[in-house]
ZAKEMAR-555813 format. One record per atom (N, C-alpha, C): atom name; x, z, y; residue number from 0. Coordinates in nm, 2 decimals. Example, Ala and Ser with C-alpha at 12.3 -4.5 7.8 and 13.67 -1.06 7.14 Angstrom:
% residues 2
NODE   vose        X        Z        Y   mise
NODE      N     1.32     0.78    -0.57      0
NODE     CA     1.23     0.78    -0.45      0
NODE      C     1.32     0.78    -0.33      0
NODE      N     1.28     0.71    -0.22      1
NODE     CA     1.37     0.71    -0.11      1
NODE      C     1.29     0.79     0.00      1
END
This chain:
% residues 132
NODE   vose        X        Z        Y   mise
NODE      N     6.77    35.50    21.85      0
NODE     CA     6.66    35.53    21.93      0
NODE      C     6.64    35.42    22.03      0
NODE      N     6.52    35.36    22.07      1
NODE     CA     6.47    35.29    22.14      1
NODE      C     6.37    35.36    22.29      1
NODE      N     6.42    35.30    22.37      2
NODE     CA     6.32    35.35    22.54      2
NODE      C     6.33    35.21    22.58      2
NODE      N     6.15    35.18    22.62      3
NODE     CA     6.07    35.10    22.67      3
NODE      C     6.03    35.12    22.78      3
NODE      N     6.07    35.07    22.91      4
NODE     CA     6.01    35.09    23.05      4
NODE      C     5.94    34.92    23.09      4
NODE      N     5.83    35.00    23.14      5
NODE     CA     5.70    34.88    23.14      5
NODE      C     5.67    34.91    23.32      5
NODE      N     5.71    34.81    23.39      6
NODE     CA     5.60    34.83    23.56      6
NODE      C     5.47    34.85    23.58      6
NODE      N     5.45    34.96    23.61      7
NODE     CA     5.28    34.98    23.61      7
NODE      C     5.24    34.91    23.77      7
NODE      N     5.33    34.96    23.88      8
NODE     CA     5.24    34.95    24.04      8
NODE      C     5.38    34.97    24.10      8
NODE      N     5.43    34.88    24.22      9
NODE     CA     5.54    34.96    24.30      9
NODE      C     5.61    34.92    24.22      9
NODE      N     5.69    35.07    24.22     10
NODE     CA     5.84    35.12    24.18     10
NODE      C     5.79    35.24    24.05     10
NODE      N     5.66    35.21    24.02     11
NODE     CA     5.68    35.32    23.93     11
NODE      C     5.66    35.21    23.79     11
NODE      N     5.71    35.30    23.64     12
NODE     CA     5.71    35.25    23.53     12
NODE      C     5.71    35.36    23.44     12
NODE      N     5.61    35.28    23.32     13
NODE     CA     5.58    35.38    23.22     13
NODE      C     5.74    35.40    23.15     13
NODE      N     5.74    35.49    23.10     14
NODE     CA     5.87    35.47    22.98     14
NODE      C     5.83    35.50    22.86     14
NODE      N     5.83    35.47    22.75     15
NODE     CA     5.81    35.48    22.60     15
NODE      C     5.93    35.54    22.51     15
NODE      N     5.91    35.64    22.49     16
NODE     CA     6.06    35.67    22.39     16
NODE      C     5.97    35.73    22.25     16
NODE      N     6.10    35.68    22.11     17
NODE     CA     6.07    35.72    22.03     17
NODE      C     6.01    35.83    21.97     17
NODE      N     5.87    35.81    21.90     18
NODE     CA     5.80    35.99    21.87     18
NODE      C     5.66    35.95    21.97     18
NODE      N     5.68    35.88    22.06     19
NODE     CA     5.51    35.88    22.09     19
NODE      C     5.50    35.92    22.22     19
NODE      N     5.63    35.96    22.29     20
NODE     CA     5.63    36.01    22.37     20
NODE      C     5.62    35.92    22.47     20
NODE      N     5.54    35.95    22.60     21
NODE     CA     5.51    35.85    22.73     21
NODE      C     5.57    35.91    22.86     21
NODE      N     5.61    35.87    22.98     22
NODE     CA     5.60    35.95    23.07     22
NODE      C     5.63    35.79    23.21     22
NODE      N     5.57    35.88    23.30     23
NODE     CA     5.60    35.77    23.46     23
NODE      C     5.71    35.80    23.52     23
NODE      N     5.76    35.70    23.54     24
NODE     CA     5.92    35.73    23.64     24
NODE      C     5.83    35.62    23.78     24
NODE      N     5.92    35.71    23.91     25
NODE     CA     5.88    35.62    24.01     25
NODE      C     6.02    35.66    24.13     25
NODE      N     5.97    35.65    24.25     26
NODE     CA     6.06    35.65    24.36     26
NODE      C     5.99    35.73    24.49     26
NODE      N     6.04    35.76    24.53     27
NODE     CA     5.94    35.88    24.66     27
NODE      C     5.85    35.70    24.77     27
NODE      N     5.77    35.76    24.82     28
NODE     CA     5.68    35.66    24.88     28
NODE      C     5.79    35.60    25.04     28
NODE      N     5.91    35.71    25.05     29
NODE     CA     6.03    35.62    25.14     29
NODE      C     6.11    35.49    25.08     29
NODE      N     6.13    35.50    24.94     30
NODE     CA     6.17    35.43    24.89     30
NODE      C     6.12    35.32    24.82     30
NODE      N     5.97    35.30    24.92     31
NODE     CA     5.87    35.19    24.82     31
NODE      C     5.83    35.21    24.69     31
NODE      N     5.83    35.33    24.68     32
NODE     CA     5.73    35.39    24.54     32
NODE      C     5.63    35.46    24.57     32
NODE      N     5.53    35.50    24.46     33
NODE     CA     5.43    35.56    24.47     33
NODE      C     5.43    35.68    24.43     33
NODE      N     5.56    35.78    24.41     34
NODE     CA     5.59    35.92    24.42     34
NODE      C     5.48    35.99    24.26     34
NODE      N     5.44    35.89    24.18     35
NODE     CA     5.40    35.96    24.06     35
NODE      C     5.46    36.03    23.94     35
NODE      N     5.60    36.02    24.00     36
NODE     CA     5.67    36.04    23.88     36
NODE      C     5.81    36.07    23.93     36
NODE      N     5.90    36.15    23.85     37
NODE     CA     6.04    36.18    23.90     37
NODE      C     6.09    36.08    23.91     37
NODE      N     6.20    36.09    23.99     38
NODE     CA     6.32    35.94    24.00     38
NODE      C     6.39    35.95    23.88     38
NODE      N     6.45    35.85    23.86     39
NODE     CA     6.54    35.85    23.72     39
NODE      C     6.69    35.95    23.76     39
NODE      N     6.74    35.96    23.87     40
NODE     CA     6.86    36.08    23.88     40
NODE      C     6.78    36.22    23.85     40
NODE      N     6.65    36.23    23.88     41
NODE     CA     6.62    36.35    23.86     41
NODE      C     6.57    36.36    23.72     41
NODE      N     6.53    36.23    23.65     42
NODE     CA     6.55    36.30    23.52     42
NODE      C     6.68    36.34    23.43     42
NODE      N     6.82    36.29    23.52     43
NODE     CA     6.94    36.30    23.43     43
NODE      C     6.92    36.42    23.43     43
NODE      N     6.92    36.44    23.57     44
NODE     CA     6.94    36.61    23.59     44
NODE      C     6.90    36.76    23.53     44
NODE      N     6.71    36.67    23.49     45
NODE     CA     6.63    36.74    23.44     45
NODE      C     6.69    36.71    23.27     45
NODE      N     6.71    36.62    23.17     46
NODE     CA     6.83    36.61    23.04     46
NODE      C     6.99    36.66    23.08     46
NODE      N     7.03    36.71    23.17     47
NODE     CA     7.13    36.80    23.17     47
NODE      C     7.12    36.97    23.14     47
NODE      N     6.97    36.98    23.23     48
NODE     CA     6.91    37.13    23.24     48
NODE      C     6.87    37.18    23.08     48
NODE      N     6.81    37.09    23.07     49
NODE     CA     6.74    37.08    22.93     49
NODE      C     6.77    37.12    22.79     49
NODE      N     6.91    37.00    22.83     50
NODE     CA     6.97    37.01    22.72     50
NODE      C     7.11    37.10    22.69     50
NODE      N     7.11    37.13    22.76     51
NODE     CA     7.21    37.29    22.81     51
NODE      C     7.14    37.39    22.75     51
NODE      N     7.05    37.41    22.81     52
NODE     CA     6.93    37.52    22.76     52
NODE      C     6.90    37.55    22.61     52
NODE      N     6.86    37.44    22.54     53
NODE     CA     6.84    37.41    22.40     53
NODE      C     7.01    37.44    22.39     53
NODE      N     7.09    37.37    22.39     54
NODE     CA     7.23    37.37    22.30     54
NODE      C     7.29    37.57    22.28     54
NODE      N     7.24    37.61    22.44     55
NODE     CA     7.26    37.75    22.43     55
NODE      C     7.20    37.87    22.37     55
NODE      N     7.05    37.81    22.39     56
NODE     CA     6.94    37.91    22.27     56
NODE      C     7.02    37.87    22.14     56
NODE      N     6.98    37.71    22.08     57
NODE     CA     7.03    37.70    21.94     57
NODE      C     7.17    37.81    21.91     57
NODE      N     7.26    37.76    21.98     58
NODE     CA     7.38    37.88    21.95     58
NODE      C     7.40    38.03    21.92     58
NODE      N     7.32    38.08    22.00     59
NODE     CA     7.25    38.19    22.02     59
NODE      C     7.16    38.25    21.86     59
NODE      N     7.09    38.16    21.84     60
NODE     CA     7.02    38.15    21.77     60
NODE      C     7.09    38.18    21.63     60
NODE      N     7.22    38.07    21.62     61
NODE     CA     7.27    38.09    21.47     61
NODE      C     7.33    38.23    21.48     61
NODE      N     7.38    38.25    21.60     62
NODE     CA     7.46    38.39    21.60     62
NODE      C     7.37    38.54    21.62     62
NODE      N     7.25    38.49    21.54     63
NODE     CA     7.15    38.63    21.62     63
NODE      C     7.15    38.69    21.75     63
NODE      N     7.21    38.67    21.85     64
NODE     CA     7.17    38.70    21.99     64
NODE      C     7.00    38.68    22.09     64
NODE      N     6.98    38.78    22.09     65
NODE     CA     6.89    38.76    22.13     65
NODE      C     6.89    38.70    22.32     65
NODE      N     6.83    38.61    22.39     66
NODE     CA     6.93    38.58    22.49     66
NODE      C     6.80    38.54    22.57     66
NODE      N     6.67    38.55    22.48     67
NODE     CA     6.55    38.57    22.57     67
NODE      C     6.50    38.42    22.62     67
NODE      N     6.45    38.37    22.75     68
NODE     CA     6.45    38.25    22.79     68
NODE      C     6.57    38.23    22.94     68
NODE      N     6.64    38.15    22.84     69
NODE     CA     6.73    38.09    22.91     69
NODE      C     6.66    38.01    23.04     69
NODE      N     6.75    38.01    23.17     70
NODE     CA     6.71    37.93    23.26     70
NODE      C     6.84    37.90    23.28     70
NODE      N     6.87    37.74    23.34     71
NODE     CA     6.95    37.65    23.36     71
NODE      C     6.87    37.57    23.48     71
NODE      N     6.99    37.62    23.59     72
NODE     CA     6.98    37.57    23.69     72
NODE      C     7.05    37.39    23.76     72
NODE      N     7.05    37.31    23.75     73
NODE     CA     7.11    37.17    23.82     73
NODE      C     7.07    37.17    23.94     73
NODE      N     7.26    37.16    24.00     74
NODE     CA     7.24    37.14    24.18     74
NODE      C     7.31    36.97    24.17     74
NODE      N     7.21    36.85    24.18     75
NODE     CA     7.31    36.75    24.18     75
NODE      C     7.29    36.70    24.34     75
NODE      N     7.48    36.65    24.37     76
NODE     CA     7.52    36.62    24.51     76
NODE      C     7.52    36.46    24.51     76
NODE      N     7.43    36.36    24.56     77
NODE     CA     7.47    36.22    24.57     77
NODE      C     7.55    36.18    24.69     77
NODE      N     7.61    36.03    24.65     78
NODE     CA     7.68    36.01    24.71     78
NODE      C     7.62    35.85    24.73     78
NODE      N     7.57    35.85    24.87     79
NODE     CA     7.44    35.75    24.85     79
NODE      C     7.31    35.80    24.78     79
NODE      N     7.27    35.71    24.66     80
NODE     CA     7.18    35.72    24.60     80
NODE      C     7.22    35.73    24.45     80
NODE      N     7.38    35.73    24.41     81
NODE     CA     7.45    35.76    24.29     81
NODE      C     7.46    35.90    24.25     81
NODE      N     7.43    36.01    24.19     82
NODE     CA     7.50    36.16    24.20     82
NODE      C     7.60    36.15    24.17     82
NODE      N     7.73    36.24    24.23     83
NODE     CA     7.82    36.21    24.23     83
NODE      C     7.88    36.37    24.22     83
NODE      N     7.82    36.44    24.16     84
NODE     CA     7.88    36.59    24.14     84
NODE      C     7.68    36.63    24.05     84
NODE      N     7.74    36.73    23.93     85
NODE     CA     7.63    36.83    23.87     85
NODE      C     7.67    36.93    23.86     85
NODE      N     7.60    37.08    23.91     86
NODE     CA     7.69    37.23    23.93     86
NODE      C     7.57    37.31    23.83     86
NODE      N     7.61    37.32    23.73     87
NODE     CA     7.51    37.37    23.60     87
NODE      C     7.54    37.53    23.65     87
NODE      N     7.41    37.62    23.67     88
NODE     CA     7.43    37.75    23.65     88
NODE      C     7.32    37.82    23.55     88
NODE      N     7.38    37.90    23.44     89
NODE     CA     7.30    37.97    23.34     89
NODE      C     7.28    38.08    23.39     89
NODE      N     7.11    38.16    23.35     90
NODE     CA     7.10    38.33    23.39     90
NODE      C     7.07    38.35    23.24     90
NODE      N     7.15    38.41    23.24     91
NODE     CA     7.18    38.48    23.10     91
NODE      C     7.12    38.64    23.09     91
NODE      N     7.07    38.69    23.01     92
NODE     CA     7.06    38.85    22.95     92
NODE      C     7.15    38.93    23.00     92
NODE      N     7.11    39.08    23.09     93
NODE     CA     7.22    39.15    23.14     93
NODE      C     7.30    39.20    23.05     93
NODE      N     7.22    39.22    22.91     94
NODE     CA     7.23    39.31    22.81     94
NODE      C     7.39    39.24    22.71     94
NODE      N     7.39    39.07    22.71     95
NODE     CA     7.48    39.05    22.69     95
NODE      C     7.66    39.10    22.73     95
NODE      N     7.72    39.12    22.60     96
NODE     CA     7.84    39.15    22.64     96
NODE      C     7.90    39.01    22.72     96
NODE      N     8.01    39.03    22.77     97
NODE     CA     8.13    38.97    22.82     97
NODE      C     8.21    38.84    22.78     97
NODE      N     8.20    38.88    22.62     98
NODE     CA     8.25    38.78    22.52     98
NODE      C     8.13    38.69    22.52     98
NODE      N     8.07    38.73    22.44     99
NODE     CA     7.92    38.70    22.42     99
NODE      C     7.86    38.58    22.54     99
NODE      N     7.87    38.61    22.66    100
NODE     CA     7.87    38.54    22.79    100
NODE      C     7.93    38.41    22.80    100
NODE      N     8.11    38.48    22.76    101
NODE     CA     8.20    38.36    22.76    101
NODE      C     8.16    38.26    22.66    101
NODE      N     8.16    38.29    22.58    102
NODE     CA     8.10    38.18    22.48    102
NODE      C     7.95    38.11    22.54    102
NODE      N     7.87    38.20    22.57    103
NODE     CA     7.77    38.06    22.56    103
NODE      C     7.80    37.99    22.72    103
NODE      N     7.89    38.01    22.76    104
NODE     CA     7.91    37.91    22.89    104
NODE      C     8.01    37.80    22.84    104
NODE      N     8.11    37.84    22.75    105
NODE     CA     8.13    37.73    22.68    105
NODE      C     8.07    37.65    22.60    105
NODE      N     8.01    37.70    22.53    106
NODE     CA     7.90    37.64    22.44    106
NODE      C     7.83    37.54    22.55    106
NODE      N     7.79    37.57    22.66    107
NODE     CA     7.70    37.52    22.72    107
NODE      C     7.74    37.36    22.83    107
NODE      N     7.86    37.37    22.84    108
NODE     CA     7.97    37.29    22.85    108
NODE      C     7.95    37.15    22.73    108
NODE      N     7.89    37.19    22.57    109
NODE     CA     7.93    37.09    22.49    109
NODE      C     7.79    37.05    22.49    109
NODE      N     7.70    37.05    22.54    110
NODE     CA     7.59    36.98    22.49    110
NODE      C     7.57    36.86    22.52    110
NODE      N     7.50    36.80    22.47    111
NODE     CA     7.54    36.61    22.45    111
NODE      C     7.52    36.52    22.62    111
NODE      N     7.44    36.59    22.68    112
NODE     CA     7.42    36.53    22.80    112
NODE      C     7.54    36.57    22.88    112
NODE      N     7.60    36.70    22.86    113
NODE     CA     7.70    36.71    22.92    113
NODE      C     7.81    36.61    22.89    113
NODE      N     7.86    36.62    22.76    114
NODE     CA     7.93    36.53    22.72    114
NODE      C     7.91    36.39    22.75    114
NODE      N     7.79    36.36    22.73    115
NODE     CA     7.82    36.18    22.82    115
NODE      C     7.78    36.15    22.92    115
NODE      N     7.78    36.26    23.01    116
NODE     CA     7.80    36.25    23.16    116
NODE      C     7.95    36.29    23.20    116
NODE      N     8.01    36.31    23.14    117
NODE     CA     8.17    36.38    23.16    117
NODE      C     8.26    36.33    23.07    117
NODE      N     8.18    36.20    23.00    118
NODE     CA     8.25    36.11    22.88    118
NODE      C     8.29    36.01    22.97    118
NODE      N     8.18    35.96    23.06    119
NODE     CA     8.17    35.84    23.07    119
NODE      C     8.11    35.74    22.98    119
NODE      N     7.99    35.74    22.92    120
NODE     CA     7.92    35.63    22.82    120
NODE      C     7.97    35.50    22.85    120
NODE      N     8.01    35.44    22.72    121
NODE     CA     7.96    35.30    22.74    121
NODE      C     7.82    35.23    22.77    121
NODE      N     7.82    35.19    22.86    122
NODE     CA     7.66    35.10    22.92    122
NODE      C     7.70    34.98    22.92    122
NODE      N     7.60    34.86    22.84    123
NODE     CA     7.60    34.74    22.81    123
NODE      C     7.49    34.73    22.89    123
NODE      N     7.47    34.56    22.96    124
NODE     CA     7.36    34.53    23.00    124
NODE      C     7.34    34.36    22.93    124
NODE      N     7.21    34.33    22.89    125
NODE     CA     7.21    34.20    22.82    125
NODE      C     7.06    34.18    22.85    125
NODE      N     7.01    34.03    22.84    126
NODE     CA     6.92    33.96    22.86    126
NODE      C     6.86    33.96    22.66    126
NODE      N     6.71    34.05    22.68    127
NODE     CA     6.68    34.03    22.56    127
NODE      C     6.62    33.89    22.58    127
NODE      N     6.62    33.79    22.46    128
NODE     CA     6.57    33.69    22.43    128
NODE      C     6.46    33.68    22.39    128
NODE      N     6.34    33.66    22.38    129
NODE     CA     6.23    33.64    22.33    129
NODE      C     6.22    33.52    22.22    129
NODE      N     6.19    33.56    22.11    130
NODE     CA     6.14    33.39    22.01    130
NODE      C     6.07    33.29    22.04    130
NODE      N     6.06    33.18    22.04    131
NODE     CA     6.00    33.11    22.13    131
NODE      C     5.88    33.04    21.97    131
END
């Protein structure tokens, strides 16, 4: 998969990701942006929430539970302008049992953002070359 960030104005930029999809990332207007768009920690946060959510329905899903609409809460703590702590809380169905609970909070633990935020990713940075 391929993501394309283009400067529109400021601090904000388009992003382009595979599928067609578009969206603006920017910076609050304290930090010399023009506030049109989430900051980039807030979108980790918002692909942490996200993708919790999805990994927990899907699961749910194969196991016939009905588990209704999941909400996934992200408290993230920076340290500076790094986050430096994410405190995931799921509201789950009362109706669920106990077991039932435990598992999808584990479950909810493996989904892929979690994992490579608590992997540690490899990140490469390199100068694309242009053909001349």
């Amino acid at each position: 998969m391929k993501v394309l960030a283009r400067r529109l104005e400021g601090m904000a930029h388009e992003v382009e990701l595979e599928g067609g999809h578009t969206l603006v990332v920017d910076e609050p207007r304290e930090r010399g942006g023009t506030d049109t768009g989430p900051r980039p920690t807030q979108l980790l946060a918002a692909s942490l929430a996200s993708c919790t959510a999805i990994t927990v329905e899907m699961y749910a899903d194969r196991k016939g539970w009905d588990v209704g609409q999941v909400e996934v809460d992200v408290e993230v703590e920076y340290d500076g302008l790094v986050p430096a702590t994410f405190a995931v809380a799921l509201k789950l169905p009362r109706e669920l049992d106990e077991e039932q609970r435990r598992r999808l909070l584990a479950v909810a633990a493996k989904c892929p953002v979690h994992k490579t935020l608590a992997g540690g990713a490899a990140v490469s940075v390199a100068e694309r070359v242009e053909a001349a």
